[in-house]
Structures are given as C-alpha cells and as structure tokens.
C-alpha positions as CSV (number, residue, x, y, z in Angstrom):
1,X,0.0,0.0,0.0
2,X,1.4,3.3,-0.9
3,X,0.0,7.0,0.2
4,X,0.4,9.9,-1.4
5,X,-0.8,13.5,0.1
6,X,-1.5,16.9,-0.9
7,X,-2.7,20.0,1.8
8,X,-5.8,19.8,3.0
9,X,-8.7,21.5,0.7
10,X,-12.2,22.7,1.7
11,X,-15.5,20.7,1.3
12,X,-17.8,19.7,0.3
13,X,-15.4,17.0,-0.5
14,X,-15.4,14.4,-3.3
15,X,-14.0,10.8,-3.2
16,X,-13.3,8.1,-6.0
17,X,-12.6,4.0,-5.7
18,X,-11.2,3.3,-8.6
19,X,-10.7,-0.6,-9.8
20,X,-8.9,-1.6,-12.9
21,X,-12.8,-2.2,-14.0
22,X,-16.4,-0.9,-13.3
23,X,-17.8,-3.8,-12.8
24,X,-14.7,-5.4,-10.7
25,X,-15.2,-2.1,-8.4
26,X,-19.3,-2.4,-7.7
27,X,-18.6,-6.1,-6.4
28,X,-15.3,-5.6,-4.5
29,X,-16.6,-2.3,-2.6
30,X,-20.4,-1.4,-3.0
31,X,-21.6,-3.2,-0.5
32,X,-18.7,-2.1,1.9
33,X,-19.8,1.7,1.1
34,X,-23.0,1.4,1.5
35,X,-22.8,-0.6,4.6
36,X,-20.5,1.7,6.6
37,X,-21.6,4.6,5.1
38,X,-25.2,3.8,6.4
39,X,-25.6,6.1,9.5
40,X,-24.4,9.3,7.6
41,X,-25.8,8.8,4.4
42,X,-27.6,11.5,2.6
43,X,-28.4,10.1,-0.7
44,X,-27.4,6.8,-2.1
45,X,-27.2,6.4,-6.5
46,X,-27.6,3.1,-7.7
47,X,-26.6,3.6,-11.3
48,X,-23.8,6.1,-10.5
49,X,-22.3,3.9,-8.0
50,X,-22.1,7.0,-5.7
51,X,-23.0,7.9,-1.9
52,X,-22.9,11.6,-0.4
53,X,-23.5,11.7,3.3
54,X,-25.2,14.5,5.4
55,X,-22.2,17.3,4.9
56,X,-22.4,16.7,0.9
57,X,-19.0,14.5,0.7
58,X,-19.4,12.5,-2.4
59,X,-17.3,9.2,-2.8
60,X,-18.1,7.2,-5.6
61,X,-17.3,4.1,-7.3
62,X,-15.0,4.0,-10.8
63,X,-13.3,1.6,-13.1
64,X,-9.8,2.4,-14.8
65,X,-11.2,0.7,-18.0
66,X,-13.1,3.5,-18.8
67,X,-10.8,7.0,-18.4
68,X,-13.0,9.5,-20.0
69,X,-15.3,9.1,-16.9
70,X,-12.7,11.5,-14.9
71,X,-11.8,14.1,-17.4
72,X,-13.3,17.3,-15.8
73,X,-13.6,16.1,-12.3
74,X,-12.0,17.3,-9.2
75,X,-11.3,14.9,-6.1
76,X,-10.3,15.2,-2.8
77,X,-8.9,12.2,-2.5
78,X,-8.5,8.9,-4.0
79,X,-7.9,4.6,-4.0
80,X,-6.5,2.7,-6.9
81,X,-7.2,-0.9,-6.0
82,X,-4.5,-3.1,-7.8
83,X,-3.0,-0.4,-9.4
84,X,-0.4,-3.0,-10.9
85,X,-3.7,-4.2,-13.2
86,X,-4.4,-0.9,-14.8
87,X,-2.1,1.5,-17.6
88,X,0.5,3.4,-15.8
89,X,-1.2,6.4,-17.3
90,X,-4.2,6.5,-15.5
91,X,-2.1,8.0,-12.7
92,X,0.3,10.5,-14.3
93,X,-2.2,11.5,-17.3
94,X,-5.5,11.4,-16.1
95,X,-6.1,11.1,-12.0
96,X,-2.9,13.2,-11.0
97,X,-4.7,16.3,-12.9
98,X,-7.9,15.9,-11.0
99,X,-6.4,16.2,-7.3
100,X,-3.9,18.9,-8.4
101,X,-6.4,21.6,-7.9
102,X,-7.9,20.5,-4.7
103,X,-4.1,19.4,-3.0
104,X,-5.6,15.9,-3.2
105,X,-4.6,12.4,-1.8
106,X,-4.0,9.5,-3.3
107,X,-3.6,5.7,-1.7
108,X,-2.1,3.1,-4.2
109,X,-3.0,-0.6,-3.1
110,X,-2.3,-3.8,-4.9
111,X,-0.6,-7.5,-5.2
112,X,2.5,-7.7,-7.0
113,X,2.6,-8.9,-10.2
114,X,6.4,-8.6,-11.4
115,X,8.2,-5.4,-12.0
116,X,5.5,-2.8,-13.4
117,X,5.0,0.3,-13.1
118,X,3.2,-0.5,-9.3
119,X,6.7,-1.7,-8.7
120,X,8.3,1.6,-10.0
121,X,6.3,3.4,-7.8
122,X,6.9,1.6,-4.6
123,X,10.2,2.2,-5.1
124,X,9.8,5.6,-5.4
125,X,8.0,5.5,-2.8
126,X,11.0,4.2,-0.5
127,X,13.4,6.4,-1.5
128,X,11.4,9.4,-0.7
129,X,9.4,9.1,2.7
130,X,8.9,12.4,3.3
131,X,6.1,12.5,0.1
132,X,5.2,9.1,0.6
133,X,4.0,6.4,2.9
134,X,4.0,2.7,2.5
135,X,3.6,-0.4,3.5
136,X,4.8,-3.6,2.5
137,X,2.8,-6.7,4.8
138,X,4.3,-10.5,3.6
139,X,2.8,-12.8,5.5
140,X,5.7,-14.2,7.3
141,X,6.1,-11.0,8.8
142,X,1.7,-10.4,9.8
143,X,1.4,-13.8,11.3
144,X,-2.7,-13.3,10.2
145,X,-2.7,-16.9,8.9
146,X,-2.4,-19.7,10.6
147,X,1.3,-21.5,10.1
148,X,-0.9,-24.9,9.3
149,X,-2.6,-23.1,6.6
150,X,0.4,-21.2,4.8
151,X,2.3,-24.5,4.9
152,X,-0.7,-25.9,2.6
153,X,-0.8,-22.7,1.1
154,X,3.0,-23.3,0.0
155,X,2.4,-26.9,-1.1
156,X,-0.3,-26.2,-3.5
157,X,1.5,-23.3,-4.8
158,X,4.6,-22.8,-6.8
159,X,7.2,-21.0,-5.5
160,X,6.7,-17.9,-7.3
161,X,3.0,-17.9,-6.7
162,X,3.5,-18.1,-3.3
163,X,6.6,-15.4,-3.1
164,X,4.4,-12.8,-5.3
165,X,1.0,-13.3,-3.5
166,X,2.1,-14.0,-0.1
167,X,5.0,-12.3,0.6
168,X,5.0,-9.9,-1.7
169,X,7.5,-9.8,-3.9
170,X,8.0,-7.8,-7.1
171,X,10.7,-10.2,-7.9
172,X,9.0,-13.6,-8.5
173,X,8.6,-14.8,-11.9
174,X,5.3,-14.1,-13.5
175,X,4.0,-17.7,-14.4
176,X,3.8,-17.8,-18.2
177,X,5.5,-14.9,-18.8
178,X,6.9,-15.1,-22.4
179,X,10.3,-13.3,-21.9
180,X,11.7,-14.3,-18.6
181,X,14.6,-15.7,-19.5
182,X,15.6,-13.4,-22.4
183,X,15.3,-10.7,-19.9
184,X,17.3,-12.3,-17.6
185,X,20.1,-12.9,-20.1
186,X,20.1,-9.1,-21.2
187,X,20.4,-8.4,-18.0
188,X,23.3,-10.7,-17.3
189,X,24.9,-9.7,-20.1
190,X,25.0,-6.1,-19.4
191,X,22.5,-5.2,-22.7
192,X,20.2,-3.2,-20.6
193,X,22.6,-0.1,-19.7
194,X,22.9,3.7,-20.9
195,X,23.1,3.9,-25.1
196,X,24.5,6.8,-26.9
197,X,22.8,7.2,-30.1
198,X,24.9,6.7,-33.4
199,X,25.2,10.3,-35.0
200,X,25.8,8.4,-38.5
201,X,22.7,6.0,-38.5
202,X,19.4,7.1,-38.5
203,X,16.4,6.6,-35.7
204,X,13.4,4.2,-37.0
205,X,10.0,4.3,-35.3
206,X,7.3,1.4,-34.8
207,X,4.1,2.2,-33.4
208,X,1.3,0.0,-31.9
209,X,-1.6,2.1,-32.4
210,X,-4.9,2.7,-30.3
211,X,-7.5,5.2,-29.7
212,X,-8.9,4.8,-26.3
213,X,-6.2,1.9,-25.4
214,X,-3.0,2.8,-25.6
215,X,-0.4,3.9,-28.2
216,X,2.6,2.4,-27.9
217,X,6.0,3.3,-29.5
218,X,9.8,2.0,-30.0
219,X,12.7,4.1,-31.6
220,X,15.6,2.2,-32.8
221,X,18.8,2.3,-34.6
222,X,19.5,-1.4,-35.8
223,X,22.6,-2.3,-36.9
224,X,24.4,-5.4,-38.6
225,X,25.0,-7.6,-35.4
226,X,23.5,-5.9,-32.7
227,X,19.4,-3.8,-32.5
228,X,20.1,-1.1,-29.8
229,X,15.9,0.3,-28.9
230,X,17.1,3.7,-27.7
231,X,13.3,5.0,-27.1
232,X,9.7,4.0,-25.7
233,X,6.8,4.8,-24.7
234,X,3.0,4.7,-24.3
235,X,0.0,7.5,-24.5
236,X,-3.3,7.2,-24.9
237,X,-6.3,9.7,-26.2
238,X,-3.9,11.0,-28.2
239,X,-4.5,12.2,-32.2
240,X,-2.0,10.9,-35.0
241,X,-0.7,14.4,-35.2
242,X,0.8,14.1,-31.5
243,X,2.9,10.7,-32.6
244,X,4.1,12.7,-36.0
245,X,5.5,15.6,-33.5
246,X,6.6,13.2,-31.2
247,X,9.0,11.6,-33.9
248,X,10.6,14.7,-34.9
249,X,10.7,15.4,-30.5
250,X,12.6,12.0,-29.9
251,X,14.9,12.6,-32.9
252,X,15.7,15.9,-31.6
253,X,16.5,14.9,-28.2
254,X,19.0,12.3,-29.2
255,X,20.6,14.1,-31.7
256,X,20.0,11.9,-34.7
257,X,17.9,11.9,-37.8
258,X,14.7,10.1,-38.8
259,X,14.6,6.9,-40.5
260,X,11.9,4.9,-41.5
261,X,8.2,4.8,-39.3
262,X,6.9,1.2,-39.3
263,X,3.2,1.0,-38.5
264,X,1.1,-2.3,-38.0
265,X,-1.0,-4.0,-40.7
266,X,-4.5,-2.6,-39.7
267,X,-2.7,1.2,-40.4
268,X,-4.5,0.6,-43.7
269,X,-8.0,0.5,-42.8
270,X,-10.1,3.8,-42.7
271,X,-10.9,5.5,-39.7
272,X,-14.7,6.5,-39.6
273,X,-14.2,9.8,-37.3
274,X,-11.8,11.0,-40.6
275,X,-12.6,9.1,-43.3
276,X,-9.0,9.0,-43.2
277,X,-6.5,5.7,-43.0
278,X,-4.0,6.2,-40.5
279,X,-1.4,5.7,-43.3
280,X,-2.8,8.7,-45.4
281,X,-2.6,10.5,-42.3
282,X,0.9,10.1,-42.3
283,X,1.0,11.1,-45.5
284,X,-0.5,14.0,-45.4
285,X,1.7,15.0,-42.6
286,X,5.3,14.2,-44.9
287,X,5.8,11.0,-43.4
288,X,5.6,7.9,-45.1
289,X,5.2,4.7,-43.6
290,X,5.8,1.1,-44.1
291,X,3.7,-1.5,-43.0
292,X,4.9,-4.7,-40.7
293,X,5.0,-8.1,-42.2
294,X,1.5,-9.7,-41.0
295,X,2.2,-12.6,-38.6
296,X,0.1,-14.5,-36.6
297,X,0.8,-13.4,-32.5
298,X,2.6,-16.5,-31.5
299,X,5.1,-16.9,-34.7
300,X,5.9,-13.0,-34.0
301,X,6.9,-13.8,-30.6
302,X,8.8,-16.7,-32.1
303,X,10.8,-13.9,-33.5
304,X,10.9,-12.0,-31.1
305,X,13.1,-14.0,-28.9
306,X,15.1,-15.2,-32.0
307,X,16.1,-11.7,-32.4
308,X,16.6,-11.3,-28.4
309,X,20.2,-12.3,-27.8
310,X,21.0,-9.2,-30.1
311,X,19.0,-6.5,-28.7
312,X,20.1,-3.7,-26.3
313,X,18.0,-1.7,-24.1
314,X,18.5,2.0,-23.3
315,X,17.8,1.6,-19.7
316,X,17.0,5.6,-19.0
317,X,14.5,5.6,-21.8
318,X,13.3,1.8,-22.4
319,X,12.2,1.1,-18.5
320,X,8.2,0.7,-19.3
321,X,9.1,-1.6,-22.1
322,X,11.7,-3.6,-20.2
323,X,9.1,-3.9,-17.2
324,X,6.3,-5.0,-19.4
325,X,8.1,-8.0,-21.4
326,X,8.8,-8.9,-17.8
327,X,5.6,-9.5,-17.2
328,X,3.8,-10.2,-20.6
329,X,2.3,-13.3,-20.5
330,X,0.0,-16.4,-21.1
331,X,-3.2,-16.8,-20.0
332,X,-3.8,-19.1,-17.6
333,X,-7.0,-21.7,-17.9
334,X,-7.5,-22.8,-13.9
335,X,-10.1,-25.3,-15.1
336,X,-8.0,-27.4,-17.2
337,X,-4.8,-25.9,-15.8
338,X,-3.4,-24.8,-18.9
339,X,-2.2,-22.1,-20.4
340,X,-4.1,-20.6,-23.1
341,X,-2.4,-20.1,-26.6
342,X,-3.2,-16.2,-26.1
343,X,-1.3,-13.6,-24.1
344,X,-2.9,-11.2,-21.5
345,X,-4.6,-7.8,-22.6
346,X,-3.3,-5.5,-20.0
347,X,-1.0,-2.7,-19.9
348,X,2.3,-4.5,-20.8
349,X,0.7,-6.2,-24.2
350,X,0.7,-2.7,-25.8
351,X,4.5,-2.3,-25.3
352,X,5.3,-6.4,-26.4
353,X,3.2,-6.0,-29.5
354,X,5.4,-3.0,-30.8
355,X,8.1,-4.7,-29.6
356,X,6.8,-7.7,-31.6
357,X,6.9,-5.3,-34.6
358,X,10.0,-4.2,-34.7
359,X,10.9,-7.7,-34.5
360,X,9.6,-8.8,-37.3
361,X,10.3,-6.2,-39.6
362,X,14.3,-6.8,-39.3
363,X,16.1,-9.4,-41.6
364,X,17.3,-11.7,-38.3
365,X,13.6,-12.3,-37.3
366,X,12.5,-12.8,-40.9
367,X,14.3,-16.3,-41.1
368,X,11.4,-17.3,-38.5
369,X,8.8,-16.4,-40.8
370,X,6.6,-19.1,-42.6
371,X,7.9,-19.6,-46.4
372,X,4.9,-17.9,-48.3
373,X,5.1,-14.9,-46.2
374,X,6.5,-12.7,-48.8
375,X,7.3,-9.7,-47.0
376,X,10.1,-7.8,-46.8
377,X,11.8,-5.0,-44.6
378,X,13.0,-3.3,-47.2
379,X,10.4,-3.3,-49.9
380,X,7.2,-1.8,-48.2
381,X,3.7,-2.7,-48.9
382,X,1.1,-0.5,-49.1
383,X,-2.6,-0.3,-49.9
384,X,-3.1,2.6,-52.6
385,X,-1.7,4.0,-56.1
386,X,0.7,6.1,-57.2
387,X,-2.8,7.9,-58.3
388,X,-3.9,7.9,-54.8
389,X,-0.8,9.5,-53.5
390,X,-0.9,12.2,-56.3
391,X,-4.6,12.9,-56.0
392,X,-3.6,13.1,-51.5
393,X,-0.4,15.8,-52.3
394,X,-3.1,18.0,-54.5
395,X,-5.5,17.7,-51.7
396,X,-3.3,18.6,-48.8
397,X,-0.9,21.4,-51.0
C-alpha cells in the first residue's frame, strides 16, 4: 500500500474507488460503502455507484477501464485498487490532474505482479518518505494466517506464486511470462545499460496504435550484429498528429535523424471519425510509412526472442518496455490448468506488441517467418496507387 498527500482543501469533498474495471469495483466495494456509510448517508445512487452523506461529501465508485469518466472532475482524495492491473497512465495522465487543484490524496493498493510500473512506484516511494507512505505486509512478517494453513498454502502453490501473493515480492517470476529468461540474459549480459545514439545511423520508429487503449511506440537504430531500442513509450487519447511531433521530439532529443516509421498491418484500414487511414494520415503529414509483415501473434513472438540475444536496451529511456516484457504473459486456464495459446490484454501487451513489430520487420527475425510470407523489410507494402498519392499531395498542397 502506498500514500500519497496533498494540503488539505475545503469541502464539500469528493472521493473516488477506482478498480482496474467498473464492474470489478461495484462487487469488491459497493456493498462495503453502503454498509458503513449507512448512519451518515444523505443520498445513495444506484446507477452512478455513488453515496454523499449529510455534509455533501461525495465518494463514488469507478473503473480504470473507462478514463473518459474522470476528465473534468476534481477529487479530494483517492484509492487505486491493484493499481499493478491498470495503464501506468491513469495516474500520471489522467487522476494526477484531478487532485492537483484540490491538494488531493491518493492511496495506491495492490498485489504484485512482477516489476511494473506499481513496482516503480513503490520504489519511489522508498526512496522518498517524506512524500510518501508505504507499506509492504508478507505474511511471514503479519502472522494473520495460521502457520498450518500457509504450509498448505506453500504446497499447493509454486514457489513464485507463493513469493508474489504472499510475501509480496516484485521479484517472483510471473507464471507464463513469455520473456523471462531473455530478460534475464540481457540483463546478465550487461545489454540493458545507458546507449549513446549513433550520430551516422538514423532513428526508425514502430508504433502500436490505439484510440482509447494505448499507443505504444519504440525508436531504434538497428545495426548489422547488434538492435540497440534507444526510445519508448506509451499514450493514450492521443490524435495521430501528437505521434508525428513526437518523432521529430525524440529525434531531436538524441541528436540523430529520422529513418523509417513502421506501423502495423490494420494502419491501412479507414478511420470512420476522418474518413482517413492512418497511413494517409501520415501522408498527409510528410511521413511515409511502411507496414509490418503480417504474422500470426505466436510466430511473432517466435521472432521476437530469436532476435533477443542481439538486442540492447537503453535503460533511461526503455524502463516501461523492459518492465512490461517482464511481465507479458500467457493466460492461464485454472479449469484445465493450462495455459491458453493467447497472451494477456493488459497494460504490458501494448508495449510487447510493438516490440513484436519491430521484430519482425528486421532481416534476423525474418528467417522465423513461414515460407509464403512474402514480405520484406526493405520493400514496403502498401494499400493505394501512385494515383492515390498524387490525388492526397493535390489535396493537402
């Protein structure tokens, strides 16, 4: 559990729970509020999941999966339950900005589940105790349970199961994570350490792109033996416009030019809020893109961790993506205790499918593609005419 406070502001106040989903937050804490809310309460909504007591304090009920719910709202104070479970953004992009006003607190609670950004924030929170409280409760150190009942606890469960959701560790090994060991090796091999950029090389972008999920991007100069990713990150709610200027930003900031921009097979498709693909978009904006070879998920993480042992991480600006293929990972079928052939939609899959991308748009990865996969890295494909592009410059000119 971390804290995080503000100075006090003036009521009437107004309260959020926040869960990683709606649903997931009216049956963990609904009842709770209404129930010990009960001798106070003023009015009690039903469909907006919300109580406000007898001096007009409001708390009410949210789910991260829907983040247009808190644009324009001001809170007091409020809880992220598992945190670890929901984007990284939802803090710094969309709740931070509605307690800035107010001087607002904000209480972070959560299992871990491998090194995240829940993880990153813990350990902020350590190393600065005068802005933060927290508290870390394994249960070797609670004595809650029973010892009888932890020592079944530990024979049913692996021993990263057990270390992650009874002690707490950040550290365990995500079961069915895809990466683990190629991590572990980059890390053992010093290939996750500070990067200069190469002056003479240019910078090449791929992009994973969403609307109201996240937008995930990787900047990298690859070379003959070795693929240094010197850049990424994620946004989201963001128009294509911000990723063009955030190209030219990133280029900028290291000092080197652009190269190609790589975007992902459904680029080509038409947007009905523009009429627009997200390729002519590009377009019209100077930038032309090439499209990634299309490969079924589980031969592009094939790849993926062909290509590994060459890759190199810029740890200062490649943390989120080195955190999330820590913890991208199978699903898990607890009925027939199996793991599903599909990964995990969470935060981390936005940051392993570009990374997937970029893997499989470079020549080393492309000797794990099936033999009538025709594409190429260096011959783009793309789904329009010369005509189209003429008939797009006279339009935009």
């Amino acid at each position: 559990m971390l804290y995080f406070a503000g100075p006090k502001s003036a009521p009437p106040g107004r309260y959020a729970y926040i869960a990683p989903f709606y649903n997931q937050a009216k049956q963990v804490a609904w009842d709770y509020v209404k129930r010990y809310t009960a001798p106070f309460q003023k009015k009690v909504s039903e469909g907006e999941l919300s109580v406000t007591i007898q001096n007009n304090t409001k708390l009410t009920l949210y789910g991260a999966d829907n983040p247009d719910s808190f644009r324009g709202l001001y809170f007091d104070g409020v809880v992220l339950d598992e945190y670890g479970l929901m984007r990284g953004s939802t803090w710094t992009e969309v709740i931070l900005p509605t307690l800035v006003d107010r001087g607002g607190w904000a209480t972070f609670i959560g299992t871990p589940n491998g090194p995240n950004h829940f993880r990153d924030m813990y350990l902020e929170a350590t190393r600065d105790p005068d802005r933060w409280y927290h508290s870390r409760m394994p249960v070797s150190e609670t004595d809650i349970i029973p010892e009888e009942e932890l020592q079944e606890m530990q024979r049913l469960m692996t021993p990263e199961e057990y270390a992650q959701e009874m002690e707490c560790s950040f550290e365990a090994a995500t079961r069915g994570a895809y990466y683990t060991h190629d991590i572990a090796l980059a890390l053992n091999e010093n290939r996750i350490t500070r990067i200069k950029p190469n002056p003479d090389l240019p910078l090449h972008f791929w992009f994973d792109l969403g609307y109201r999920d996240d937008t995930a991007l990787l900047a990298a100069q690859p070379g003959v033996e070795a693929y240094p990713i010197l850049h990424a990150e994620a946004h989201n709610l963001r128009p294509i416009k911000f990723y063009i200027e955030r190209i030219a930003q990133i280029c900028s900031h290291h000092g080197v030019a652009r190269g190609q921009v790589y975007l992902p097979h459904d680029a080509k498709a038409k947007s009905l809020q523009t009429g627009r693909s997200i390729v002519e978009q590009f377009l019209a904006h100077g930038v032309r893109p090439r499209i990634v070879p299309r490969l079924d998920i589980l031969d592009g993480i094939a790849a993926a961790r062909l290509l590994f042992p060459q890759v190199w991480f810029n740890e200062e600006y490649t943390r989120d993506l080195v955190n999330a293929l820590q913890v991208y990972r199978r699903e898990y079928d607890e009925e027939k205790k199996v793991f599903r052939a599909s990964p995990v939609h969470d935060w981390a899959s936005h940051y392993a499918d570009v990374f997937r991308y970029f893997a499989v748009s470079t020549d080393t990865a492309l000797k794990a593609l099936p033999e009538e996969e025709p594409a190429s890295p260096i011959k783009p494909t793309y789904n329009f005419t010369l005509e189209d592009l003429y008939n797009e410059v006279d339009r935009t000119a």
